[in-house]
Structure formats: C-alpha cells, structure tokens
C-alpha positions in Angstrom: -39.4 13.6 35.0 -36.0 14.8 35.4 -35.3 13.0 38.3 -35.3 9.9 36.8 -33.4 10.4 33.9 -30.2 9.2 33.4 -27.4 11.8 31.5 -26.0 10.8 28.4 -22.1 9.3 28.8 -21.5 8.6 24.9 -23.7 8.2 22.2 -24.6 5.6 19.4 -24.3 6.6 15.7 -26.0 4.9 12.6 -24.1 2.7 10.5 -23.9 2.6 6.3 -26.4 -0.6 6.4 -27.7 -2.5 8.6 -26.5 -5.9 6.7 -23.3 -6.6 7.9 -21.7 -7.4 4.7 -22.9 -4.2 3.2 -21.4 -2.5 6.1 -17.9 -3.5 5.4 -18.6 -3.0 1.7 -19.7 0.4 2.5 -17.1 1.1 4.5 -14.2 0.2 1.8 -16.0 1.7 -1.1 -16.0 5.1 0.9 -12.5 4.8 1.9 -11.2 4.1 -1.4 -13.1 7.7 -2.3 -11.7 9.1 0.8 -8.3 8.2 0.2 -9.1 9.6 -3.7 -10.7 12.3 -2.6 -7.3 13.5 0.1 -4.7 12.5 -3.0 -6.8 14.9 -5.3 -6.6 17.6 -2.4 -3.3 17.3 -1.8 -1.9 17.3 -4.9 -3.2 20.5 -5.4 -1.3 21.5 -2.9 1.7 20.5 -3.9 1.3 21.9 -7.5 0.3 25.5 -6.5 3.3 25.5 -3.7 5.8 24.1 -6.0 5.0 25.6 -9.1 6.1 29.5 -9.3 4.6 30.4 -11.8 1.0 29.1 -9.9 1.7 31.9 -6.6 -0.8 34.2 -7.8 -3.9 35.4 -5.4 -6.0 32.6 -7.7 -4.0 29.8 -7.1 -3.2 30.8 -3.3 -6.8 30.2 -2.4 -7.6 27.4 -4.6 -4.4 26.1 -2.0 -6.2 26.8 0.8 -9.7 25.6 -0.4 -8.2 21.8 -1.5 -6.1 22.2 2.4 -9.8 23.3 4.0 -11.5 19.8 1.9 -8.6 17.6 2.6 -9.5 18.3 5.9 -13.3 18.1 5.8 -13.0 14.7 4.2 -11.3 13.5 6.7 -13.6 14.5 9.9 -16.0 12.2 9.1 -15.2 8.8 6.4 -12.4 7.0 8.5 -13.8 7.1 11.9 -17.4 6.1 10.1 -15.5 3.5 8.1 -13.5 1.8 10.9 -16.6 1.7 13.1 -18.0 0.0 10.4 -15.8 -2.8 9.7 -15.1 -3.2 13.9 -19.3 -3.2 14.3 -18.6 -0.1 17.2 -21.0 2.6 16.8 -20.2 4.6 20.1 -18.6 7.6 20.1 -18.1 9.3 23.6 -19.5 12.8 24.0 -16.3 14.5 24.1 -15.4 13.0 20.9 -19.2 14.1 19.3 -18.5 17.6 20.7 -14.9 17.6 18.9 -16.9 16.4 15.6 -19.5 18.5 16.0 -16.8 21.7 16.2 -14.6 20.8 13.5 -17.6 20.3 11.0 -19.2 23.5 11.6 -15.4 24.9 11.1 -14.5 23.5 8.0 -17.8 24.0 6.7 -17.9 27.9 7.8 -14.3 28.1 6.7 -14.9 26.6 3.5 -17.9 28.7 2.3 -16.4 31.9 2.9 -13.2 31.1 1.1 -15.6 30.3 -2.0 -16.6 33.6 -1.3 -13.6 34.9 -1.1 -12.9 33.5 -4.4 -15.7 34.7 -6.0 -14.4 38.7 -4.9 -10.8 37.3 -6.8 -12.0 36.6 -10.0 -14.5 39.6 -9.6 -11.4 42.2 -9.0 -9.3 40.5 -11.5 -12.2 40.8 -14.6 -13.9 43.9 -14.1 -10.9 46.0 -12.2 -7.7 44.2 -13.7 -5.3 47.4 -13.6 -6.0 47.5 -9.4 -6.0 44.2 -9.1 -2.3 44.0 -7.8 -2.9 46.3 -5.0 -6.5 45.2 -4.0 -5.2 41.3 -4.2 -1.9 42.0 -3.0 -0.7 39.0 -1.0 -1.2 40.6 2.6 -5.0 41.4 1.6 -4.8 37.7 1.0 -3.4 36.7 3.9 -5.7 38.3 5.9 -8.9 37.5 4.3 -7.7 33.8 5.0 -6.9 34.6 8.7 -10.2 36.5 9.3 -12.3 33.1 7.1 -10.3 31.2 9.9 -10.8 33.3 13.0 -14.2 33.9 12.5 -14.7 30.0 11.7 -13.5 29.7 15.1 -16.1 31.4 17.0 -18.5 30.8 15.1 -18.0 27.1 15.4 -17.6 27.6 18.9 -20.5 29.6 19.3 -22.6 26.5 18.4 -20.7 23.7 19.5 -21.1 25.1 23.2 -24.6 26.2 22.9 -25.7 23.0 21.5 -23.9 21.0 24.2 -25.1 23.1 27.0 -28.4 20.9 26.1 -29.3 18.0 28.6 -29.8 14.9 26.4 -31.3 12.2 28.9 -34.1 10.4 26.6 -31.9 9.0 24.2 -28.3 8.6 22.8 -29.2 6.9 19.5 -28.1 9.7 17.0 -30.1 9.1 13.6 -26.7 9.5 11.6 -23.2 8.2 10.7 -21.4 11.3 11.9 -22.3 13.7 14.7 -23.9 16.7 13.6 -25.9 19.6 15.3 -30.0 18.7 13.6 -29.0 15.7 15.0 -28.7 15.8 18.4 -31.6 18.8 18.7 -33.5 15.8 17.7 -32.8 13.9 20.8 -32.2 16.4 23.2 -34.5 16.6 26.7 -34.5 19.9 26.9 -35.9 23.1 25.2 -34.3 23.6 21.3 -36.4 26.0 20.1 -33.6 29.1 20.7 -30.9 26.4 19.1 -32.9 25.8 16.1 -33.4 29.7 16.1 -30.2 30.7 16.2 -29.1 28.4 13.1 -31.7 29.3 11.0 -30.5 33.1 11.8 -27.1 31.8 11.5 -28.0 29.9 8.1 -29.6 33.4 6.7 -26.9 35.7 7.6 -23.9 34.3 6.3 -25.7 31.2 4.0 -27.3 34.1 2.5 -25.2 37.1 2.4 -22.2 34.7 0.9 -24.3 33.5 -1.7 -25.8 37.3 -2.4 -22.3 38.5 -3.0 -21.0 35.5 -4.8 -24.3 36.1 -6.9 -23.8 39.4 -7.6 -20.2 39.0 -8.6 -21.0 37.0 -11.4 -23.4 39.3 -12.5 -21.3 41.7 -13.0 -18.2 39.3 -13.8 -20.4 37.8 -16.8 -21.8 41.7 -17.8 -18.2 42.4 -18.0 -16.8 39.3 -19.7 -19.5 39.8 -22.1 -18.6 42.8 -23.7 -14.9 41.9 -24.1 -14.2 42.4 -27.6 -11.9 39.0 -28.5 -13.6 35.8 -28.1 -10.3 34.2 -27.1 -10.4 37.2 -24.3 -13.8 35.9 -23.1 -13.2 32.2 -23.5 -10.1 32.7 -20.9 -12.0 34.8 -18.6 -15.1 32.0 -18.6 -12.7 28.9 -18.2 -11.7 31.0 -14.8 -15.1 31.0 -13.4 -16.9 28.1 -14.7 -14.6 25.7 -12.3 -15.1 27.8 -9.2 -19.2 28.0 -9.8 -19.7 24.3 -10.3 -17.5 23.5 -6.9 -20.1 26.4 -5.2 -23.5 25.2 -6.4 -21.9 21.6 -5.3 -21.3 22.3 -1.7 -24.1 25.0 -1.4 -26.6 21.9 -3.1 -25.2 19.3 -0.9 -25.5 21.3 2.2 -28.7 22.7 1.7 -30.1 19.4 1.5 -28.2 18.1 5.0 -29.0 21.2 7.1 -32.1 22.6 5.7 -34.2 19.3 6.0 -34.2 18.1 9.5 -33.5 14.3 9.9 -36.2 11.6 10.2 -37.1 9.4 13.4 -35.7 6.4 11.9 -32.6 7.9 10.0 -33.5 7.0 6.9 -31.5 5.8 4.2 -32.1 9.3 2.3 -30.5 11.3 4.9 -27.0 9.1 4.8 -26.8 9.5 1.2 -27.2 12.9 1.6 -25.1 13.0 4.1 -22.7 11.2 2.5 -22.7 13.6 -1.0 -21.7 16.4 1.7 -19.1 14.7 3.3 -17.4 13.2 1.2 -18.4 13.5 -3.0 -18.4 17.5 -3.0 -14.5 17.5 -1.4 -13.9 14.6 -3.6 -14.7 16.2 -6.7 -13.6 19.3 -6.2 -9.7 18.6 -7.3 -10.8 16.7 -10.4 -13.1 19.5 -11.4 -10.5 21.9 -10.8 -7.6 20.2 -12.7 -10.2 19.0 -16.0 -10.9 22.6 -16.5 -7.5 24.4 -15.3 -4.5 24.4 -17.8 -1.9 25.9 -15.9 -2.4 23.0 -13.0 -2.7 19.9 -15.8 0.8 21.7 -17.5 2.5 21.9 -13.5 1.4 18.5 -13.3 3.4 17.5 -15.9 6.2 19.2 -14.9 6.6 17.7 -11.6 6.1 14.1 -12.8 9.1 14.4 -15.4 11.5 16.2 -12.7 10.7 13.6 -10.5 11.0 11.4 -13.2 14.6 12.7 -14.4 15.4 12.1 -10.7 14.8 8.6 -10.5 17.0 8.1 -13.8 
C-alpha cells in the first residue's frame, strides 16, 4: 500500500467554527485575550525587574514563569487567529514541526518551574534561617538553566521521534494548532512506541512534579499550621494559595488535552479544551497573581506615578 501513497507536503488544521462569521468572531475575541493575556505577563515582568525591593528568589521565578506564558500564549492564538480571518488552514510541515517543538518546550519548561516554585516557598516556610544559602541566586540560576536545558531535549526528543513517522493517509489535523495526539492520529505508520513513550514521559515527570509539589504542601501547610500568630499564618498562606491555583489550572487544563486522545471529527469539545490550555490558563495566571500579591499591586503603583511624575 505504500507504493501508492503520496507523503505529506503541509498539513490542514481545524478552524474555531466552521461558520464563517463565527470564525472571524472567534478569531478577534481570542486575540483580544491574547493580547490581555501577553500585557498581564509582561507586566509582571517589568514590575519584578524594576522593582528592588521584588529581587528575591520568589519573585525571580514568578519573572521567569509570566516570560515562559507570554511565550506559550503566543505559539499558538495569532497564527490560529490570522488563519482565521484570511480562511488559510495550511501550515507547512516545517512550520508543524516548529510548533510541535516549542509547545512541548514551554509546556515542559513551565511545569517544572511551578515545581521549582513549589521547593521556594517549601525552603522559605519550613527552613527560613537556610533559606539564603539554599535559594541563593546562583542555585536559582541554575535551576532555571537546567528547567531550560532539559526542556530542550526533551522537546527534541519528541518532536523528532514523532516526525520520523510517515503520514501518507491524511493531512487533515483534527485541531487548531499542531500538537503531538494529533498527528499519531493520522500517521501511516506504527505509533504504538510514540504513544508509549509519552505516556512514560507523562508519568515520570507529570507525576514525579506533581508528587513533590504535593508533598511540599504537605509539609508547607503542617508547618504553617502550627505557627503561633495568625497574622504569621495568614502571610505564609497568601504566599501559596496564588502559586496552587495557577498549578491545578495548568495541570487541569492539560490533563484534559493530552490525557484524552482527540476524536475523528475534532470535535468542538477538544477546541475548547484546547483552547483553556492555550490560552485561559497563561491568561489568568497574571491576574491571579497580582489579586492575591501585595507587594506587586503596591510596585504597580509605584511605577504608574513615576511615570506619571514624568509626564508632568
């Protein structure tokens, strides 16, 4: 049968709607979140850089995390959006392979820095008199570099054994992005070691992030718990409670993209899913962040009456 296939050039993605009008209302409502959703990020960034008082081990990651969604967000909403509104749904395979990498990236990179974040506010509760030489800013440093690094090969792991797959029966990808479950799902040739290796991929670091993000709170809430001032406790919780919504967000929303594999007919289901992953978890992020975080809401308004006094 192989000799009368034809290989793949490019493929086809799926639009927001099949209704024309609905696609370019789709596509302007999501990049109105999008461009929400990269102001929220980076102003983040701008706050904990310019701030001093905000260059602590806490704030230096919550940096890099709103960097990591700024980029994220931005992978997958304007290229889906202007294919929208210009009615193109082709995407070459060069250009799937690049998306394909960059997601698996970001999304690596971003899990283990919630991790890492979770081992920051664990060091900082239960071991605060060490926590200036455990959290010193090389240790940082390096955890970041090695969350980047490893995102790297890991990303390149799959990306290359995914695209070492023939895909001659069909180019029709039942999505709005490119995405690995995807494009097993129209693959011509054997998937079974693909699928394999992400579900071992999924358990070993899916699972042994959230295991040690789990047990951190354990013991941060054990800890927090027998502090003797309320106050104490209520500053320690405010800390925490930010960084555990913005995991069970992304660890929800992902769960429910890679874990359940994609229908024949790309359902509407799996582009609203698909959709909370992409773009509502990094969107939210920053606002859940600043609603619950003094210190940031007080830079904030800082900055705006410099820049303010500046003007005048």
């Amino acid at each position: 049968m192989s000799n009368f296939t034809t290989t793949v050039t490019e493929f086809l993605l799926m639009g927001f709607s099949d209704t024309r009008e609905l696609q370019i209302l789709y596509s302007l409502l999501f990049f109105l979140i999008y461009s929400a959703g990269l102001m929220g990020n980076l102003l983040i960034v701008i706050v904990t850089t310019f701030d001093r008082r905000l260059h602590t081990p806490m704030y230096f990651f919550l940096r890099n995390l709103s960097i990591v969604d700024a980029c994220f967000i931005s992978i997958t909403i304007p290229q889906a959006s202007v294919n929208c509104l210009v009615n193109n749904r082709a995407i070459s395979v060069t250009g799937c392979a690049t998306q394909v990498f960059l997601m698996v990236f970001i999304s690596y990179v971003e899990f283990t820095l919630l991790t890492v974040m979770a081992c920051d506010r664990y060091v900082a509760i239960c071991h605060p008199l060490l926590y200036p030489v455990i959290m010193s800013p090389q240790v940082c440093v390096h955890m970041t570099v090695t969350c980047l690094f490893t995102g790297l090969l890991f990303a390149g792991f799959h990306t290359g054994y995914t695209f070492r797959l023939s895909f001659c029966q069909s180019n029709v990808i039942h999505q709005f992005f490119c995405d690995i479950p995807s494009l097993l799902k129209i693959s011509c040739s054997e998937t079974f070691s693909n699928m394999l290796s992400l579900l071992a991929s999924a358990l070993a670091i899916g699972g042994g992030c959230f295991v040690f993000i789990t047990a951190s709170y354990i013991n941060i809430f054990s800890t927090v718990l027998k502090f003797p001032v309320k106050e104490d406790q209520r500053k320690a919780f405010s800390t925490c409670i930010p960084h555990i919504i913005v995991v069970s967000l992304f660890l929800i929303s992902s769960s429910y993209v890679h874990l359940q594999p994609p229908s024949d007919s790309g359902s509407t289901k799996d582009i609203i899913l698909s959709i909370f992953y992409c773009i509502v978890a990094p969107f939210l992020n920053p606002i859940i962040y600043s609603l619950r975080n003094k210190q940031i809401k007080e830079a904030l308004r800082i900055i705006i009456k410099r820049k303010l006094s500046l003007k005048e």
